[in-house]
ZAMARGU-4260 file (C-alpha; in steps of 0.2 Angstrom, whole numbers, plus 5000, padded with zeros to 4 digits):
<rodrens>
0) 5621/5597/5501 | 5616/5579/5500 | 5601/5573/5488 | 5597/5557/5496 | 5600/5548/5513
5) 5607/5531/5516 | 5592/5522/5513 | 5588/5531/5494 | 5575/5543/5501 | 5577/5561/5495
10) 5582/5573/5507 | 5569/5583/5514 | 5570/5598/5503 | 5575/5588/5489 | 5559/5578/5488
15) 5547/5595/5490 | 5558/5602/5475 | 5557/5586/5463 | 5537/5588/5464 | 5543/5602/5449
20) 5548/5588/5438 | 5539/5575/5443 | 5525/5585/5439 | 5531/5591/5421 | 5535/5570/5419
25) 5516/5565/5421 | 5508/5579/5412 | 5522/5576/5398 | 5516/5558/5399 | 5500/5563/5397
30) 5501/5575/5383 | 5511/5563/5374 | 5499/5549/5377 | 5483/5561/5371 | 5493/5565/5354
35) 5496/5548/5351 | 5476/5543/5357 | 5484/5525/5366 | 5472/5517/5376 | 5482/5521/5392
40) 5485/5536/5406 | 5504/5535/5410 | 5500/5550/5425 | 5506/5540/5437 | 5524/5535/5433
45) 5532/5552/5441 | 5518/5550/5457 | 5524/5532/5460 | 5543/5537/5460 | 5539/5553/5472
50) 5532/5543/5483 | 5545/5530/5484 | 5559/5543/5482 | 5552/5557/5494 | 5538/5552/5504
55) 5521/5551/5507 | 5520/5570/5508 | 5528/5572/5492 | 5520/5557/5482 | 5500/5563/5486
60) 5507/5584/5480 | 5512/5574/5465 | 5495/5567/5462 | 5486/5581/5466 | 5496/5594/5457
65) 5498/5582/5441 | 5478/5582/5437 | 5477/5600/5443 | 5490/5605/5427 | 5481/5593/5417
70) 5463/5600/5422 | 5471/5617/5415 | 5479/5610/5400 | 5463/5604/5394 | 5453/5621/5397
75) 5445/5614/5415 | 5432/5602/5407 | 5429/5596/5426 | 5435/5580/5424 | 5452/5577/5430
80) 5452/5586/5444 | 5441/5571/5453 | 5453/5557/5446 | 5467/5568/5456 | 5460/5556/5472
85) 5463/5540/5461 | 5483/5547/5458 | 5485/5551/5477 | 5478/5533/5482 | 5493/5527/5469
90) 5505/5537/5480 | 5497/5531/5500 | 5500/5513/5492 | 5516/5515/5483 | 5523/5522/5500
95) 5518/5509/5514 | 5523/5498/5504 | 5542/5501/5502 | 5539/5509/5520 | 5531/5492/5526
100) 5546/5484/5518 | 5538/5474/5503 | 5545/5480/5490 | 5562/5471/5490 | 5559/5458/5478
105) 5549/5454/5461 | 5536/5448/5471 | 5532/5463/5481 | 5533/5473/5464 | 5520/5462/5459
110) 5508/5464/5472 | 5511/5484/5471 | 5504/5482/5453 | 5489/5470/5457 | 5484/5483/5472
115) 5486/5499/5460 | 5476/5489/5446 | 5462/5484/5458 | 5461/5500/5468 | 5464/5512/5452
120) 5449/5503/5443 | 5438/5504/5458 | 5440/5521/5463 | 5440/5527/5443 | 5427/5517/5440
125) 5417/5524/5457 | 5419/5541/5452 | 5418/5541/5434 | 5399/5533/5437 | 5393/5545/5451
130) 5400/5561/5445 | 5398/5556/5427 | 5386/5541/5424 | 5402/5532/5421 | 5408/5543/5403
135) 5419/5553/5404 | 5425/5559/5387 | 5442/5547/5384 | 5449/5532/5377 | 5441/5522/5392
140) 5425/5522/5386 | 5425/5515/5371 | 5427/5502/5380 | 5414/5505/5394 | 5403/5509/5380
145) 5406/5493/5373 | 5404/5483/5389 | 5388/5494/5391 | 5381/5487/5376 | 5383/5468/5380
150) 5371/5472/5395 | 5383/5475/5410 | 5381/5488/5421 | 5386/5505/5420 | 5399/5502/5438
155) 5405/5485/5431 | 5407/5493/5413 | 5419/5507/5420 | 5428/5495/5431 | 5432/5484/5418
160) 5437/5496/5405 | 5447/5501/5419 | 5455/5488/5426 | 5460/5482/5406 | 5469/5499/5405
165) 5476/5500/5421 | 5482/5481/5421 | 5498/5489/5405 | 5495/5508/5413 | 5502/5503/5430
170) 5514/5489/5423 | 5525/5503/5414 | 5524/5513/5432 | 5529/5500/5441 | 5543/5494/5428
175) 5550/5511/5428 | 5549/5511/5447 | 5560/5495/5448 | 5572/5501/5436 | 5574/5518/5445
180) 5574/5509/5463 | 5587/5501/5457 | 5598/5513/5447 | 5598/5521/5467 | 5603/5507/5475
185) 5617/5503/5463 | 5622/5522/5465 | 5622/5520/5484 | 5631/5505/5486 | 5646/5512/5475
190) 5646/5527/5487 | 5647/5518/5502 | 5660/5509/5495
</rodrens>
């Protein structure tokens, strides 16, 4: 049976089945980035590469399912479940892009980071101030608390705290992307040689 197609997608039934592991990846991430308390969320680096490896369909199961583990592993505190929208927007984004064709060179790469950067901090920091008053509990708001105190607003606090976060959160998901991207392409140009 054949994992992926000429163009590096999985094959149908193989992207459904690497949700497992691309699941296990993000809440490993996640766990490992909780132990260690680093300012950062790392739940997105097995989203991006589902997307990218197996589709849209795939990609947005992978964001959804990823906060839905995590909401469980931390005893349903009711908090992650609403970010599982801000992993799935990672994954729409992540897909038309490669499927739009711009993610062929370092450029494109760069302008998938800048729109995960923007949209993750805008959409975190929507939800996070009407569902929560913009705290949530986590490494985040320290620094929204610090922003808070300098007289900004409680919105511009969380998208800044955010978008400082997201701006090294989302460059490791997109390095790891590249180098992934093109691991399969080196691997599919030796085969159809």
């Amino acid at each position: 049976m054949k994992l992926l197609n000429n163009d590096g997608h999985l094959v149908t039934l193989w992207a459904y089945l690497a949700i497992i592991p691309f699941v296990l990846l993000n809440q490993g991430l996640g766990m490992v980035k909780d132990a260690l308390q680093w300012p950062v969320y790392l739940d997105t680096i097995g989203t991006l590469l589902s997307a990218a490896l197996g589709g849209l369909g795939p990609g947005l199961l992978v964001g959804l399912l990823s906060n839905g583990l995590y909401e469980v592993y931390e005893k349903f505190p009711g908090y992650e479940w609403p970010f599982a929208l801000v992993n799935m927007t990672s994954a729409l984004i992540t897909f038309l892009m490669l499927r739009n064709g711009l993610l062929k060179t370092l450029t494109g790469y760069l302008w998938l980071l800048l729109a995960l950067i923007v949209a993750n901090s805008l959409l975190g920091a929507y939800l996070a101030t009407v569902l929560f008053g913009g705290i949530i509990g986590g490494v985040t708001d320290i620094i929204v608390q610090s922003l808070r105190i300098t007289g900004e607003s409680i919105f511009t606090s969380a998208f800044l705290g955010r978008l400082f976060i997201n701006l090294v959160d989302k460059g490791i998901a997109v390095l790891v992307l590249v180098v992934v991207q093109q691991l399969v392409r080196n691997y599919l140009a030796k085969r159809s040689n």
